[in-house]
Each structure stands twice: as structure tokens, then as C-alpha cells.
PyMOL Python script that loads the backbone (N, CA, C, O; Angstrom):
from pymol import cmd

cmd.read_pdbstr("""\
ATOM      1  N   UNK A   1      -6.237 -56.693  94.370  1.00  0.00           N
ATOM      2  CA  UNK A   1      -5.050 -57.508  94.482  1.00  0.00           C
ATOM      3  C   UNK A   1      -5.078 -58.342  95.772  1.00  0.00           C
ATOM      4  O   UNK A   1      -4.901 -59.558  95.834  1.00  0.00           O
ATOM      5  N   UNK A   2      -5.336 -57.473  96.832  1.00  0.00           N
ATOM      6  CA  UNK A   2      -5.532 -58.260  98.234  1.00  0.00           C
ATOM      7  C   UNK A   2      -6.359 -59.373  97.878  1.00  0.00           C
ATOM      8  O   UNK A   2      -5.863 -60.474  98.119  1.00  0.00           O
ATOM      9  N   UNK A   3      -7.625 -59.353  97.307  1.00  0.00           N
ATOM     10  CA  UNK A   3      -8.740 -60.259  97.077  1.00  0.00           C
ATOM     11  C   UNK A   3      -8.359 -61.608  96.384  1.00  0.00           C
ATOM     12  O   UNK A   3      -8.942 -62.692  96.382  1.00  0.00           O
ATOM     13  N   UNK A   4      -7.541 -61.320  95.970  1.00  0.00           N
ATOM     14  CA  UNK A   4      -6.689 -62.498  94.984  1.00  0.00           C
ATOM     15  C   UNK A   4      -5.982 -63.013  95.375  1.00  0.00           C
ATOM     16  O   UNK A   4      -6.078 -64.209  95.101  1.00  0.00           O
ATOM     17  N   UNK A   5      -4.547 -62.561  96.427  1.00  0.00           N
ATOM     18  CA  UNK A   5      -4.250 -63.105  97.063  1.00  0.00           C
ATOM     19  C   UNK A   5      -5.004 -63.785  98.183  1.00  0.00           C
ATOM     20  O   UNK A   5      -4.614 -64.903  98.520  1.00  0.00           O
ATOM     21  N   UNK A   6      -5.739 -63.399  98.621  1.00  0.00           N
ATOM     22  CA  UNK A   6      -6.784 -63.791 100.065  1.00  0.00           C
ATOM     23  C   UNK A   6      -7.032 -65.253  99.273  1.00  0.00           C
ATOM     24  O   UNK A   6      -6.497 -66.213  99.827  1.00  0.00           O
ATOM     25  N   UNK A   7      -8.035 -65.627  97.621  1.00  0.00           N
ATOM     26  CA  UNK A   7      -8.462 -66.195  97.418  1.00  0.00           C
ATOM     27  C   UNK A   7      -7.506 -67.485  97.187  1.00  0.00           C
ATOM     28  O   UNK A   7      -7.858 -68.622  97.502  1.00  0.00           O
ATOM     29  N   UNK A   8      -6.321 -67.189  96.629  1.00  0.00           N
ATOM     30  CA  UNK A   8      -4.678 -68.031  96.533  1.00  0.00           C
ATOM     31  C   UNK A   8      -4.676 -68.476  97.461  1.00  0.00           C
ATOM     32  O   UNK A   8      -4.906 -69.678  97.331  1.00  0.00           O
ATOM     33  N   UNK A   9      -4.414 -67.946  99.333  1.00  0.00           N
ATOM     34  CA  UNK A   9      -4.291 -68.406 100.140  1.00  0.00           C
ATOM     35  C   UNK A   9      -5.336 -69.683 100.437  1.00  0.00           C
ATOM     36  O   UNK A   9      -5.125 -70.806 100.894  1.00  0.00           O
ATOM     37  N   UNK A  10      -6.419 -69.089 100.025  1.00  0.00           N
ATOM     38  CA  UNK A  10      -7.179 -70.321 100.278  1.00  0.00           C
ATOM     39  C   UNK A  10      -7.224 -71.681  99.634  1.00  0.00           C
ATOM     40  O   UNK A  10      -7.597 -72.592 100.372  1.00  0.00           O
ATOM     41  N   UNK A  11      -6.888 -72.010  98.292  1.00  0.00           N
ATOM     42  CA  UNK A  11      -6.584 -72.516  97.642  1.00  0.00           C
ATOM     43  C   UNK A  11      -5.511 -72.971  97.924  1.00  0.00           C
ATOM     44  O   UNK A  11      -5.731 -74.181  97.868  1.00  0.00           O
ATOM     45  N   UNK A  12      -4.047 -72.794  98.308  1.00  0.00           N
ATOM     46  CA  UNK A  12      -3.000 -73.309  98.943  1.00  0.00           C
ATOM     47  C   UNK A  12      -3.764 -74.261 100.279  1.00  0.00           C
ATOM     48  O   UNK A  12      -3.795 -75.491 100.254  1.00  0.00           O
ATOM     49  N   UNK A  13      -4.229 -73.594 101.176  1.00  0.00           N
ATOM     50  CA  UNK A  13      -4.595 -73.987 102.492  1.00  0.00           C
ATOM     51  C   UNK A  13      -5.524 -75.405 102.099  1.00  0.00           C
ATOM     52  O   UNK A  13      -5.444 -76.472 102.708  1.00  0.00           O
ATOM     53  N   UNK A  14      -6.461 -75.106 100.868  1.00  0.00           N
ATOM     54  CA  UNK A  14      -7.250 -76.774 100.872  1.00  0.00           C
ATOM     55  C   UNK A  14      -5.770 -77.589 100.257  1.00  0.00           C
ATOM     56  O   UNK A  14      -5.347 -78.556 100.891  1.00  0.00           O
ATOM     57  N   UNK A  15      -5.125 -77.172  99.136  1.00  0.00           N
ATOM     58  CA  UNK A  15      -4.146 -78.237  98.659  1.00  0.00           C
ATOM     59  C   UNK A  15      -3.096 -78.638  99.787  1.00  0.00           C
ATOM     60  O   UNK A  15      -2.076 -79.128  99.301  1.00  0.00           O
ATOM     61  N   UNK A  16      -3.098 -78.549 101.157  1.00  0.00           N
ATOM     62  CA  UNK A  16      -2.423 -78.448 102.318  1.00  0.00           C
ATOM     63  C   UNK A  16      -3.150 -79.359 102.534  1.00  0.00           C
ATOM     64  O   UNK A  16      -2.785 -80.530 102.430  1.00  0.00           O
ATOM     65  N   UNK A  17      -4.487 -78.946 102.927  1.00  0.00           N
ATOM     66  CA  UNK A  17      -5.212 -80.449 103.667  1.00  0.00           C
ATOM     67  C   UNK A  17      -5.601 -81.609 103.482  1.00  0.00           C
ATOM     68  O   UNK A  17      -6.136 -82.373 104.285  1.00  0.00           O
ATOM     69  N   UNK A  18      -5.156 -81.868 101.681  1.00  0.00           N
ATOM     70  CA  UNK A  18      -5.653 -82.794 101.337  1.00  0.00           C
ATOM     71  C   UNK A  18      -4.287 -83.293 100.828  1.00  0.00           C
ATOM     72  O   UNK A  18      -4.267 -84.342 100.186  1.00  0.00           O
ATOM     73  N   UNK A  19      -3.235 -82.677 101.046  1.00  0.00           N
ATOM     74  CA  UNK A  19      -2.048 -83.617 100.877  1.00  0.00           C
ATOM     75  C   UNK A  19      -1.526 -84.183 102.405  1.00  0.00           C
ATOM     76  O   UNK A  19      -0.612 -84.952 102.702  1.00  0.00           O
ATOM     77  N   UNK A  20      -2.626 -83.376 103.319  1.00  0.00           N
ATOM     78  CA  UNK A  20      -1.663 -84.307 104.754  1.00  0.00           C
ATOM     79  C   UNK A  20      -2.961 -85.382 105.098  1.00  0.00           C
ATOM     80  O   UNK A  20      -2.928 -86.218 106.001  1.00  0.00           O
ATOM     81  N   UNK A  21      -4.029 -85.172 104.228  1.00  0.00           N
ATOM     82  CA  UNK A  21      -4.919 -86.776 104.370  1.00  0.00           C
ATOM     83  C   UNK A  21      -4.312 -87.623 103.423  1.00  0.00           C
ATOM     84  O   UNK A  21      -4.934 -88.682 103.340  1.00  0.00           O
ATOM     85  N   UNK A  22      -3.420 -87.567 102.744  1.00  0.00           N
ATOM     86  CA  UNK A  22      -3.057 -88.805 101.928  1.00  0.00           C
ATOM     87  C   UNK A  22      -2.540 -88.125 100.555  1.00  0.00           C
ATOM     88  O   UNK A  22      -3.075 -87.397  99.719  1.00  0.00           O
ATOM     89  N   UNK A  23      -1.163 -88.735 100.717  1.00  0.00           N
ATOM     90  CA  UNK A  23       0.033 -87.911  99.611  1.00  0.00           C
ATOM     91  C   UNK A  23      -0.568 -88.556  97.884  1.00  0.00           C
ATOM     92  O   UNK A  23      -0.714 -88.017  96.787  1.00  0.00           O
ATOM     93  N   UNK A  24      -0.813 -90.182  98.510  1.00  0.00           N
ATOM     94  CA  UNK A  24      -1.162 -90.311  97.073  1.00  0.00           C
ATOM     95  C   UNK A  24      -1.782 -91.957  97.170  1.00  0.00           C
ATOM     96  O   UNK A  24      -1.405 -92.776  98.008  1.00  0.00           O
ATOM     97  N   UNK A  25      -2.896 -92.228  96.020  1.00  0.00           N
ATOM     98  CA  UNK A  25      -4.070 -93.469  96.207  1.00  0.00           C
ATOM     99  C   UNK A  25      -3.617 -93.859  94.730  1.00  0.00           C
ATOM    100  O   UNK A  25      -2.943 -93.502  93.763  1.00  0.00           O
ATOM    101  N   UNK A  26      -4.473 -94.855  95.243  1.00  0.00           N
ATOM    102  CA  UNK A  26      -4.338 -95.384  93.718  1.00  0.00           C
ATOM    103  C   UNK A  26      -5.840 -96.059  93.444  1.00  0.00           C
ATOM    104  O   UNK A  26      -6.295 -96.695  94.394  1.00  0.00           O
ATOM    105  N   UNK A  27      -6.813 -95.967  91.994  1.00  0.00           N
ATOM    106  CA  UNK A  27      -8.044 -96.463  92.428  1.00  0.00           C
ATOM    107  C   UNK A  27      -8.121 -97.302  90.919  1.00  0.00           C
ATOM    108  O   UNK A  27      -8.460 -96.836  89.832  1.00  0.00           O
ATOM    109  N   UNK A  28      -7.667 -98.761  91.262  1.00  0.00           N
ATOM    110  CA  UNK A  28      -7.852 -99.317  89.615  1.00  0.00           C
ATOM    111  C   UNK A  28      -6.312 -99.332  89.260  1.00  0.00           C
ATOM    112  O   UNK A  28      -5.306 -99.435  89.961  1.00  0.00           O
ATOM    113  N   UNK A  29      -6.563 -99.157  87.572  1.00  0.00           N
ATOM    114  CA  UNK A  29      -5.058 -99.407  87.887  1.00  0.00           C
ATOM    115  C   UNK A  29      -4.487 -97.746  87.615  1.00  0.00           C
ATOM    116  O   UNK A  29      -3.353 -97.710  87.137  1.00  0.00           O
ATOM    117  N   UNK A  30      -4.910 -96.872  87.776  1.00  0.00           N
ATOM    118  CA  UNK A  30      -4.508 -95.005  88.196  1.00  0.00           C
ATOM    119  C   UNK A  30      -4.022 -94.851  89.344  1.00  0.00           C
ATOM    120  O   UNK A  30      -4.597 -95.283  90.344  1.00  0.00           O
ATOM    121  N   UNK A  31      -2.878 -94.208  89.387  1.00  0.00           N
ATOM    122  CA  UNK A  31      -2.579 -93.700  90.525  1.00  0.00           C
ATOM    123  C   UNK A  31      -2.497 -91.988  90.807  1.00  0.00           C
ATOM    124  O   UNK A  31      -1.668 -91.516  90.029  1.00  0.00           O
ATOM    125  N   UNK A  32      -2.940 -91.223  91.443  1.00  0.00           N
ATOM    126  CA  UNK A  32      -2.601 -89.715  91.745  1.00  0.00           C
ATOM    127  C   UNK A  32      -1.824 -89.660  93.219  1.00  0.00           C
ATOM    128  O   UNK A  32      -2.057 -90.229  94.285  1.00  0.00           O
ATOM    129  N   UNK A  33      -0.642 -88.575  92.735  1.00  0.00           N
ATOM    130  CA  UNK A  33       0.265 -88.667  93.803  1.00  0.00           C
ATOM    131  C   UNK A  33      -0.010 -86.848  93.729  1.00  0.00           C
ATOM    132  O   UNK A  33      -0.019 -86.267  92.643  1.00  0.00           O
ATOM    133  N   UNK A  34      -0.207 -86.165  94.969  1.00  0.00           N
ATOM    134  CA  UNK A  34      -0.447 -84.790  95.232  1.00  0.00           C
ATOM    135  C   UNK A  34       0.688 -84.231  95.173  1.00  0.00           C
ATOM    136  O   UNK A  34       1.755 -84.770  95.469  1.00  0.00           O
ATOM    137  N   UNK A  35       0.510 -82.937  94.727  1.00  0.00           N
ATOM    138  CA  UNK A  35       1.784 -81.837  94.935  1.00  0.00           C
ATOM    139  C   UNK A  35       2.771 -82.045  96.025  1.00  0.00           C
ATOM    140  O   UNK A  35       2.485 -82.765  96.982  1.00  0.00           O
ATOM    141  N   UNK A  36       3.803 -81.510  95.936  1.00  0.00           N
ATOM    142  CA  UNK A  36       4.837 -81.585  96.989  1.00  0.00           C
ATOM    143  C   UNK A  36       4.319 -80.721  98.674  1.00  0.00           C
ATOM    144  O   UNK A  36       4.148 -79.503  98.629  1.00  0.00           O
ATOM    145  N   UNK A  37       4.234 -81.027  99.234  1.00  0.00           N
ATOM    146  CA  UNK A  37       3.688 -80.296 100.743  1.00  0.00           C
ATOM    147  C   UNK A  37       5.056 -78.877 101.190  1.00  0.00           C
ATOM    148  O   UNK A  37       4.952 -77.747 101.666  1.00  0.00           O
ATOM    149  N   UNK A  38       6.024 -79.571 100.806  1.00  0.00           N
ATOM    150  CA  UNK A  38       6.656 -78.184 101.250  1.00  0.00           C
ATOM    151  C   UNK A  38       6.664 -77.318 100.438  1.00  0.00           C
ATOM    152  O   UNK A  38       6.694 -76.155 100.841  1.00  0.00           O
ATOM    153  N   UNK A  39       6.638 -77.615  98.932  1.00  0.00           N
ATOM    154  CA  UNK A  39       6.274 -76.141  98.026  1.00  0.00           C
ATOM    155  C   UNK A  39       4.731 -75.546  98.653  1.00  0.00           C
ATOM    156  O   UNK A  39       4.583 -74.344  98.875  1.00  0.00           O
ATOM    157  N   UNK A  40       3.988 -76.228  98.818  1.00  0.00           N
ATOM    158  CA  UNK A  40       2.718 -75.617  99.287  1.00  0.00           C
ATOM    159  C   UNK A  40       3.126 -74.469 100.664  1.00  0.00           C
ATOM    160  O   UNK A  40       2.944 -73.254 100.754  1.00  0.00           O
ATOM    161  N   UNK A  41       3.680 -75.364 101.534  1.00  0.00           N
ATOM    162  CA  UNK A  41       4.088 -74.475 102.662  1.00  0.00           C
ATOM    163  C   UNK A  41       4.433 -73.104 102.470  1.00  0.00           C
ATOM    164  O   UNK A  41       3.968 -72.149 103.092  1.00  0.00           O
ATOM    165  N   UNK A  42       5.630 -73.071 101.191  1.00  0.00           N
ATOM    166  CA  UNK A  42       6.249 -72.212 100.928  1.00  0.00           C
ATOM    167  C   UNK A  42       5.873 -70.958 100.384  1.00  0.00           C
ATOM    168  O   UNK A  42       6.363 -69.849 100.597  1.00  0.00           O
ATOM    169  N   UNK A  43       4.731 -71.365  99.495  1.00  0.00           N
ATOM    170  CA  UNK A  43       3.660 -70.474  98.614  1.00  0.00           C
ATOM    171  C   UNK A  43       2.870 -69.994 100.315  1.00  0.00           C
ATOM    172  O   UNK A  43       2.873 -68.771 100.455  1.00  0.00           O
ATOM    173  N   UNK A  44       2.470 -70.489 101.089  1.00  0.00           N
ATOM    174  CA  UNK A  44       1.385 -70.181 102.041  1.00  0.00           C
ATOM    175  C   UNK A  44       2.219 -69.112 102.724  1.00  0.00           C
ATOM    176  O   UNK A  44       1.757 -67.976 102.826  1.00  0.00           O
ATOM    177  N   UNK A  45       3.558 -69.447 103.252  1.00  0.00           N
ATOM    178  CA  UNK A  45       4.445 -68.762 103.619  1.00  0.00           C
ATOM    179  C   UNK A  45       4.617 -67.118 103.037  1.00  0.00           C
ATOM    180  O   UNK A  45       4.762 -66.205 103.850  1.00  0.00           O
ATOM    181  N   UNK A  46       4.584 -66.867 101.619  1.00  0.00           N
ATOM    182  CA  UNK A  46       4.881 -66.137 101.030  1.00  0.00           C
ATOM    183  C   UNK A  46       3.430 -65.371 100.876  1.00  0.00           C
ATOM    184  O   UNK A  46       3.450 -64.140 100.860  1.00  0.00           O
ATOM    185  N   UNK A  47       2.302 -65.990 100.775  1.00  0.00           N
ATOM    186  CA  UNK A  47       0.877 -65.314 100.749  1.00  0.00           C
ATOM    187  C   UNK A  47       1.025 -64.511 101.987  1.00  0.00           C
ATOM    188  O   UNK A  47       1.044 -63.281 102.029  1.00  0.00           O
ATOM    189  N   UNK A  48       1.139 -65.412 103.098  1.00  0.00           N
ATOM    190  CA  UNK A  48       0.952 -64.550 104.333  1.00  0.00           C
ATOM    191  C   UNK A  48       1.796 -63.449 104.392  1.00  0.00           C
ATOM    192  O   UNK A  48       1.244 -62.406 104.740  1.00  0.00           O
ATOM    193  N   UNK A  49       3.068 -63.391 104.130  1.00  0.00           N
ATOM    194  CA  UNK A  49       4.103 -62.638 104.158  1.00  0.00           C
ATOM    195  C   UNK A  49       3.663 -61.096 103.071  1.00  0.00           C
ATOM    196  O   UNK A  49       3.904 -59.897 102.935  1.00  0.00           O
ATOM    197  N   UNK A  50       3.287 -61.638 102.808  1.00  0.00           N
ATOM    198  CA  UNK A  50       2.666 -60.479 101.443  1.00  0.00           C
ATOM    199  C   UNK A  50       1.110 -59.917 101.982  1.00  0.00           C
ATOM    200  O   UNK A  50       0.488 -59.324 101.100  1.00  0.00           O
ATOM    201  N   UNK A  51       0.464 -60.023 103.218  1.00  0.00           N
ATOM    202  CA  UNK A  51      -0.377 -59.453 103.552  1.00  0.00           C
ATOM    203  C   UNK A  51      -1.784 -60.462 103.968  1.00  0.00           C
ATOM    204  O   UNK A  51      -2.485 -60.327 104.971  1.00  0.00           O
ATOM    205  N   UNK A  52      -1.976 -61.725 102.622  1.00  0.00           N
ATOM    206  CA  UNK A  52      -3.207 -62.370 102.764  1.00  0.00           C
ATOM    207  C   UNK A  52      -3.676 -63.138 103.887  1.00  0.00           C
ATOM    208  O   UNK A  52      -3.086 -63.362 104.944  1.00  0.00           O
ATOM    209  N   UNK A  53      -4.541 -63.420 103.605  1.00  0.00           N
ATOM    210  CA  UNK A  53      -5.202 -63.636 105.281  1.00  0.00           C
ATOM    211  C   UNK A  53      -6.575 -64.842 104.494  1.00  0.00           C
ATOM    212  O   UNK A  53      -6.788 -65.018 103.295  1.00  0.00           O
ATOM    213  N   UNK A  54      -7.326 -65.519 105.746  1.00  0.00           N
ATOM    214  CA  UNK A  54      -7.983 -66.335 105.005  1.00  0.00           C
ATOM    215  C   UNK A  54      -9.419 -65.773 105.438  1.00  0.00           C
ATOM    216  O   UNK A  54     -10.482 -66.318 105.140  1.00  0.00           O
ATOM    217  N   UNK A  55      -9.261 -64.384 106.325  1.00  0.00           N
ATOM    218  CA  UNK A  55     -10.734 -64.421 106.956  1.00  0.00           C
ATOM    219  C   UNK A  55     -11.137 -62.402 105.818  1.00  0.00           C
ATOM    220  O   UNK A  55     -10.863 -61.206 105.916  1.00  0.00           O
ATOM    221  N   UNK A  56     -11.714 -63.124 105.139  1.00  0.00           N
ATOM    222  CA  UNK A  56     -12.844 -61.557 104.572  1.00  0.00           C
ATOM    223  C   UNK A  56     -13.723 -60.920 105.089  1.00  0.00           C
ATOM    224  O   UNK A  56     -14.767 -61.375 105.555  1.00  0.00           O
ATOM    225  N   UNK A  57     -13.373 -59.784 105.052  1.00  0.00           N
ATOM    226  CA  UNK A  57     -14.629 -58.631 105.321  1.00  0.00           C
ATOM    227  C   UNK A  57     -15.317 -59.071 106.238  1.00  0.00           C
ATOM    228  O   UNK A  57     -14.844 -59.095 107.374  1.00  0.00           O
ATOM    229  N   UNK A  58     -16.540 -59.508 105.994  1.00  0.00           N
ATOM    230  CA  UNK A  58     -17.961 -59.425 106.622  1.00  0.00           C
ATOM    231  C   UNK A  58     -17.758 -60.839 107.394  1.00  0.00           C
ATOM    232  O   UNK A  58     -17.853 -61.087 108.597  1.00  0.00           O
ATOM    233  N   UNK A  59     -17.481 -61.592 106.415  1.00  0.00           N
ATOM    234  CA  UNK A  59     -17.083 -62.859 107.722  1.00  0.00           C
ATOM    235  C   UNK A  59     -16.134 -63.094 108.926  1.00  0.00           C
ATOM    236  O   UNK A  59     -16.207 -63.637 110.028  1.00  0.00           O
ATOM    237  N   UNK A  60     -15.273 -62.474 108.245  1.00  0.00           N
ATOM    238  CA  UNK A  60     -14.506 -62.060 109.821  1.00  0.00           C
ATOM    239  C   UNK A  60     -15.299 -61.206 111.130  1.00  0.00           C
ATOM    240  O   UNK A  60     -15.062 -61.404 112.322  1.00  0.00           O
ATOM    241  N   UNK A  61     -16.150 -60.359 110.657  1.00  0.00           N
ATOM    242  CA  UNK A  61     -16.214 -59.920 111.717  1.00  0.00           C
ATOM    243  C   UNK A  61     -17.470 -60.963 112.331  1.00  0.00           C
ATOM    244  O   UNK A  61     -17.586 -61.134 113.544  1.00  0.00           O
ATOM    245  N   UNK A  62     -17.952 -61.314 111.806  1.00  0.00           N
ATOM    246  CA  UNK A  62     -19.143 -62.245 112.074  1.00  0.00           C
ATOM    247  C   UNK A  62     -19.103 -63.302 113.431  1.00  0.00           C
ATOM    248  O   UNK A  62     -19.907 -63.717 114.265  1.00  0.00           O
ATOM    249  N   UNK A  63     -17.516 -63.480 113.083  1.00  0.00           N
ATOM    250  CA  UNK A  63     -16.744 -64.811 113.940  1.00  0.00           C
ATOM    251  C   UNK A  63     -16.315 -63.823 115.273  1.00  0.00           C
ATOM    252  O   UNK A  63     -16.192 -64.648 116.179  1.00  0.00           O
ATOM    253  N   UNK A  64     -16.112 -62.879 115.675  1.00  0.00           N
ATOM    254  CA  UNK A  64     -15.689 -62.033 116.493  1.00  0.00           C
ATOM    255  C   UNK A  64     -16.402 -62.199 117.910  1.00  0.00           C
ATOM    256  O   UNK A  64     -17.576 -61.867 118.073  1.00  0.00           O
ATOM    257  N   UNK A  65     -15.722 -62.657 118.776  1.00  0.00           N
ATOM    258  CA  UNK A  65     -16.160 -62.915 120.276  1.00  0.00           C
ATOM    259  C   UNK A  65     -15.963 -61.581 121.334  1.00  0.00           C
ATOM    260  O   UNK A  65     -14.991 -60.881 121.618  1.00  0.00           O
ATOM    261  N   UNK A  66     -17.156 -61.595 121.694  1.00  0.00           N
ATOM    262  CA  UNK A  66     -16.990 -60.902 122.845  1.00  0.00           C
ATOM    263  C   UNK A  66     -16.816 -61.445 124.520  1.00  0.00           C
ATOM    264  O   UNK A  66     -16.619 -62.606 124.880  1.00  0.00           O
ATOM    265  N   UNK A  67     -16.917 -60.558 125.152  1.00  0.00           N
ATOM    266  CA  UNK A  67     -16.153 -60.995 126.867  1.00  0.00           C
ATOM    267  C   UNK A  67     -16.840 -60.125 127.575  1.00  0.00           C
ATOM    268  O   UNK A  67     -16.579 -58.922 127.563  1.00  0.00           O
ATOM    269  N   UNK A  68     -17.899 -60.715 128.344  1.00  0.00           N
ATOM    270  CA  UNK A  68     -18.268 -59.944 129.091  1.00  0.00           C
ATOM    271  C   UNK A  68     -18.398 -60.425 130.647  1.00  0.00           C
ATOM    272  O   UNK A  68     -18.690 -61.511 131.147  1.00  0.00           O
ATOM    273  N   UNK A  69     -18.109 -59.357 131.109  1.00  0.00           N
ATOM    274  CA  UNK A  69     -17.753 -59.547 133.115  1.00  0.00           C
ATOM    275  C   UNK A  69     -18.631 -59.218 133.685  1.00  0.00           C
ATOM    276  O   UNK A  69     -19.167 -58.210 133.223  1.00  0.00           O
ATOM    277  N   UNK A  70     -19.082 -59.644 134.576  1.00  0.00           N
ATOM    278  CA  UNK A  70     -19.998 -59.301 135.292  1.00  0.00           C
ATOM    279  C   UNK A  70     -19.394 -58.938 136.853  1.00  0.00           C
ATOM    280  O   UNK A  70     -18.735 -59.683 137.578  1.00  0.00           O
ATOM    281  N   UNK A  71     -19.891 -57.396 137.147  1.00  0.00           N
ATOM    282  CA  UNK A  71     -19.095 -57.192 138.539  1.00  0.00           C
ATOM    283  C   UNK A  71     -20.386 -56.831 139.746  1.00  0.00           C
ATOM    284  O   UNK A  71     -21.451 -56.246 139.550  1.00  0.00           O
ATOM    285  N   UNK A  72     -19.872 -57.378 140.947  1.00  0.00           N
ATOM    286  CA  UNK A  72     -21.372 -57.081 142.060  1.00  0.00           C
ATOM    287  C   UNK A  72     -20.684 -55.943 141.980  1.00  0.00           C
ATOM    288  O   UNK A  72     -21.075 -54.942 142.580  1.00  0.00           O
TER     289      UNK A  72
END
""", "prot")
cmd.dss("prot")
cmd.show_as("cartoon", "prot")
cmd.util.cbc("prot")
cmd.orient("prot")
């Protein structure tokens, strides 16, 4: 279930980025106008709220920084 949501979230998060590059084109005589941005918000809102996250397993930890000090 987590996995599904995780994968939703992500799917919200691209339909996010490609409605704040441009709500809507027109190529010829077609026009596409993108989903509404605040229902998207709202769904992203509610993924997160419900647990999902956009970073999995093995790739998350992959990205994980360390800090190291050096003392005389």
C-alpha cells in the first residue's frame, strides 16, 4: 500500500511540474490546458499526510550525506 502511494506521490509531483511550466499551449489548431494546480496540491497534501514520501528504500539511502570533523 505504502508502495502505491509512494508511486501516486510521484505522479502528482511530475503533474505539479509541468503545470507550473505552462498551464496550457496550443500547437496548430489543438489546444491542451493541464489539470487544475490546486487540486494537485491537494492530492500531494493528502499523500504526504497519509505517510508517502518520494524517496524509496535503497535510493534513499544512497543520497545520504555524511559529516565528518576533523579534530588536532
Amino acid at each position: 500500500m505504502q508502495k502505491m502511494r509512494n508511486e501516486r506521490l510521484r505522479q502528482y509531483w511530475q503533474a505539479e511540474q509541468k503545470v507550473l511550466s505552462g498551464q496550457s499551449y496550443t500547437i496548430g489548431n489543438r489546444a491542451l490546458t493541464r489539470a487544475n494546480l490546486a487540486e494537485i496540491r491537494a492530492a500531494i497534501d493528502d499523500l504526504l499526510a497519509a505517510g508517502a514520501t518520494l524517496d524509496d528504500g535503497e535510493e534513499a539511502k544512497m543520497r545520504r550525506s555524511k559529516r565528518v570533523v576533523f579534530i588536532d
